[in-house]
N, C-alpha and C positions, 0 to 999 in steps of 0.2 A: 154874718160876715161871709166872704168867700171866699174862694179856695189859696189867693193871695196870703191873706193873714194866718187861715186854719193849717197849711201846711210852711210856707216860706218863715215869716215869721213866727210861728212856734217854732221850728228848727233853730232858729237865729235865739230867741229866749232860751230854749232846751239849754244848747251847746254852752254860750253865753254866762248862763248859770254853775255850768262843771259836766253836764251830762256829754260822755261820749257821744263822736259822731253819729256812731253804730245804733247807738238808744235814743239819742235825739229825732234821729231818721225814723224809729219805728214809732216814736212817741206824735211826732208831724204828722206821719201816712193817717196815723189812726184818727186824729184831729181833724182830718182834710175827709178820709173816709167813711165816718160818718155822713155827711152829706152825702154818698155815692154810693152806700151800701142801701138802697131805695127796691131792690129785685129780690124775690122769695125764690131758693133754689131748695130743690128736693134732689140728694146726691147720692149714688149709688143705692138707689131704691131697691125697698126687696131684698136686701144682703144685710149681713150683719154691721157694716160700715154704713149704714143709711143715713142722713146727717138734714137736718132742714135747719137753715139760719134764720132769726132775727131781724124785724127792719128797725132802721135806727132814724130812716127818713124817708119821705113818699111824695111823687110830686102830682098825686091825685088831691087835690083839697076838698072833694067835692065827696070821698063815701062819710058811712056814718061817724059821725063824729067820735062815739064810742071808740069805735077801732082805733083812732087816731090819735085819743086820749093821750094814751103816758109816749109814746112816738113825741110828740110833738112839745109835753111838757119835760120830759126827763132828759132830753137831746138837745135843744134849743130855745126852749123858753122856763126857764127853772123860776117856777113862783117865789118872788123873792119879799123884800118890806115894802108892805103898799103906801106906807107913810111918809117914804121917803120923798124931799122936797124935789128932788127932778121929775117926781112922777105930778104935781102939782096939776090940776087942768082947769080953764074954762069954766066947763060944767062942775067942777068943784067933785066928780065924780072919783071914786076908789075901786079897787078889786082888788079878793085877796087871790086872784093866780097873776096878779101883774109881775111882767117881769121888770125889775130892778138892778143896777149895775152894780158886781160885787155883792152880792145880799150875803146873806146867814146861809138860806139851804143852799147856794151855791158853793161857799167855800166849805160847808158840812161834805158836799159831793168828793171836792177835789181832794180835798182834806184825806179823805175816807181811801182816793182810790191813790193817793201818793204814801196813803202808809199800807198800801196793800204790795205796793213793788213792782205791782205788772203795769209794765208799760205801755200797755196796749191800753189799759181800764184809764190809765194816767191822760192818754192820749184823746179818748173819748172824751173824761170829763172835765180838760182842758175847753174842747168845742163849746162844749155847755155854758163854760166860767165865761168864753171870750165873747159867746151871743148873750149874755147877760147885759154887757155893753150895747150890742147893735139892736139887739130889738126888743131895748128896755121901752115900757111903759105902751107894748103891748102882752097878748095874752096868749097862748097856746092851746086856743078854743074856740068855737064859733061864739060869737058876741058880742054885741053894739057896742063896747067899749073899744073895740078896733075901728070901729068905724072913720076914715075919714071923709066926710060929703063933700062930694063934688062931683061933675058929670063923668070924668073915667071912674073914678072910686066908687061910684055907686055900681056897676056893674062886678066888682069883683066880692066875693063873698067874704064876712066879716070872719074870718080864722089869721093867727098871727099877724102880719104886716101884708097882706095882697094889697089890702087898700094902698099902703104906701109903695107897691111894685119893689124893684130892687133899691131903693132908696136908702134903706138903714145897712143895707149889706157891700157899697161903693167907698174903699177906703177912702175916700181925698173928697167927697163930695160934698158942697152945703147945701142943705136943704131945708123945709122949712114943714113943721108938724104941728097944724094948726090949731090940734085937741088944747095944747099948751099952752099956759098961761104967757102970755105976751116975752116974759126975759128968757122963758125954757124955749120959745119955738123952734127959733131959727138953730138947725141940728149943725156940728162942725162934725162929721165922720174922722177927720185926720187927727182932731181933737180926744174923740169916744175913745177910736181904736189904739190911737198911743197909749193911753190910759190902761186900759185896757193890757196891751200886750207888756207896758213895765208892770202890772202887777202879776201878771202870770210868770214874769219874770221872778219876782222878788218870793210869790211863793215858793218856785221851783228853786230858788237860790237856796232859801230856809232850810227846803227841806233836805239838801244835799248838806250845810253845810250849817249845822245847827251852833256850832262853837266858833262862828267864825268874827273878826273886830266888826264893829261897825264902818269902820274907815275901806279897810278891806271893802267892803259890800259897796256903800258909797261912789268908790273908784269904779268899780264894776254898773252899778246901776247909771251912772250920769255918761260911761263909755252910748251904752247902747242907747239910751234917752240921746247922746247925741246922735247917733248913726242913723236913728228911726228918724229925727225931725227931718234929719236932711234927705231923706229918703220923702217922706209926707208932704211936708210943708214948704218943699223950696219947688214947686214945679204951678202948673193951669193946675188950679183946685177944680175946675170941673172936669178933668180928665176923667176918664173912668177907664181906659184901656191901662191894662196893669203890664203891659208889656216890659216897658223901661224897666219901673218899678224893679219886675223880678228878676233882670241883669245886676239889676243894685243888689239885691237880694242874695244873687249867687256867687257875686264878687266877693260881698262882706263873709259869707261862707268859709272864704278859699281863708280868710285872715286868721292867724294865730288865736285871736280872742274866743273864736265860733268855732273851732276846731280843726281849722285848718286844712281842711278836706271840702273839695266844692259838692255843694249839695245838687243833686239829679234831677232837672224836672219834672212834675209831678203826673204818673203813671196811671192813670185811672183802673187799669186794668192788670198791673205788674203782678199783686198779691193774687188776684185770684186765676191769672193766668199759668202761677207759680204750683198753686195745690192741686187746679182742675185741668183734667183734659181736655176737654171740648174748649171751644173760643163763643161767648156769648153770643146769640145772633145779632147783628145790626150794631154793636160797639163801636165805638172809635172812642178816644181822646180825646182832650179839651181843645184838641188843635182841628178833630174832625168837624163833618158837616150834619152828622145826624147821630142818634142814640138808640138802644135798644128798646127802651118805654115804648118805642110805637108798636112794636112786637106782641099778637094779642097770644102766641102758641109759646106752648111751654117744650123747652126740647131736654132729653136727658143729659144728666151730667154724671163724671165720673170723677175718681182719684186719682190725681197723676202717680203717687205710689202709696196702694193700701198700707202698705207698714210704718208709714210716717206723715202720713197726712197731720194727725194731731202735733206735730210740729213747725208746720207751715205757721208765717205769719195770718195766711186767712182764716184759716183756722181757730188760733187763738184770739183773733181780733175780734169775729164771730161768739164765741164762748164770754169775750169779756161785754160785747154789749150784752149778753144776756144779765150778766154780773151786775151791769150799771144800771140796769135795768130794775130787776128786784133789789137791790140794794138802795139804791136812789129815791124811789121808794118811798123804802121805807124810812130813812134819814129823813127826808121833807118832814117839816112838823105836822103832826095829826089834824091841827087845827084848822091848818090851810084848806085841807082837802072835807074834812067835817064840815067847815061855814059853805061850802058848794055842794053838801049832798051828792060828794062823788069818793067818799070809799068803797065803794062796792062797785069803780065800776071795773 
């Protein structure tokens, strides 16, 4: 998914659910920044504050796969039930790092970091749970089972969906994933990702609101089921400019249901502009022309103030993909990662 679903509508489920504005917001950033936490910073080097973060996503697909491992599986493609019937294919083929919508070690993930309370860790393995939906029934590895042949696809290398370009990550888009057995092909995205965002909904509802009627919930989940359709499914299904979209998005925000308060366009740069001194080189926003990636020099950074850095949200956001990280982990069942000869790596 993109930054449309990971931060707008998580804020829109967050709120939705019962969570403050305040928490909603941080639980969004964090779901959206993953994706854009992709740079290795070494910060106030040499001092007793020295601090190196965590990547949680990398838009190199090409070093060694090793490195790339748990990045790729513990962030956006969470090895789920290879059995299940939407993974069906063609070649009659299976894998046990397929990703699956909704599986077992995903909702073990969320599970895990919604009863830990930090919103940050909540925020992260929300991302994971929502691309469980968009780029199910690929892998988070180099391997023919990504493969889709054709003369662009054959040029991009077999790791998660390159083959299929942004195709699984366009909310409104149909498309068509040939691996599939002839009734799974043809993909509805407005279909996945609705799906998708009311069950991240209904988790976060549960877990706010554990004594609550069923009716109660009901009223609440068929509210935003309707707000999401009219938002997806009343527009050009090939649209792919999410522009409108996120005015809908910020409207529904400002409404009593979502907390009332309009949610802020999404900052690429706010949190870490927040803890650090320096300004990234080459940065801009989603609204700019270019990005820092192309940047091969590493420049220093510092604490905007040593005494309370550990309170920034960068900070803690940083600490908690670590968290998600080892923890994540270790939750996936043993046997997923045993049948592939990859707990060591």
């Amino acid at each position: 998914m993109d930054f449309e679903f990971h931060y707008y509508v998580t804020y829109l489920a967050a709120t939705r659910a019962g969570y403050s504005s305040e928490d909603a917001y941080k639980i969004a950033y964090s779901s959206q920044f993953v994706d854009d936490n992709n740079m290795s910073f070494d910060i106030h080097t040499e001092t007793p504050h020295q601090y190196t973060n965590y990547l949680s996503q990398t838009i190199d697909v090409l070093k060694p796969k090793r490195k790339l491992f748990r990045i790729y599986l513990l962030f956006h493609f969470i090895p789920g039930d290879p059995f299940t019937e939407s993974a069906r294919r063609k070649d009659g083929k299976m894998h046990w790092l397929n990703t699956t919508p909704d599986s077992t070690n995903a909702n073990k993930i969320l599970d895990s970091a919604l009863a830990s309370g930090n919103l940050y860790r909540i925020g992260i393995a929300i991302h994971a749970y929502l691309d469980t939906w968009a780029h199910q029934n690929f892998v988070g590895y180099y391997d023919e089972f990504n493969s889709m042949r054709g003369s662009v696809q054959s040029i991009a290398p077999d790791i998660g969906h390159a083959d299929a370009g942004m195709y699984p990550d366009f909310p409104c888009l149909v498309w068509d994933d040939n691996r599939l057995l002839n009734d799974n092909s043809i993909i509805d995205n407005a279909d996945r990702f609705q799906k998708a965002a009311l069950r991240t909904f209904e988790k976060l509802y549960f877990h706010l609101h554990s004594e609550i009627t069923s009716e109660t919930f009901k009223e609440h989940y068929s509210g935003f089921k309707k707000d999401l359709m009219a938002i997806l499914f009343e527009q050009d299904r090939t649209n792919r400019k999410s522009k409108k979209r996120i005015k809908q998005y910020i409207a529904l925000s400002a409404q009593s249901e979502y907390g009332g308060k309009k949610l802020v366009p999404y900052n690429v740069s706010e949190w870490f502009d927040k803890a650090i001194h320096e300004d990234i080189r080459g940065l801009k926003d989603r609204s700019g022309s270019f990005i820092s990636h192309i940047d091969p020099f590493h420049d220093k950074y510092t604490w905007h103030d040593l005494n309370n850095y550990k309170n920034t949200d960068w900070y803690k956001f940083q600490e908690s993909v670590k968290e998600h990280q080892d923890l994540s982990w270790n939750l996936i069942e043993e046997k997923t990662f045993s049948k592939m000869e990859l707990l060591n790596v």
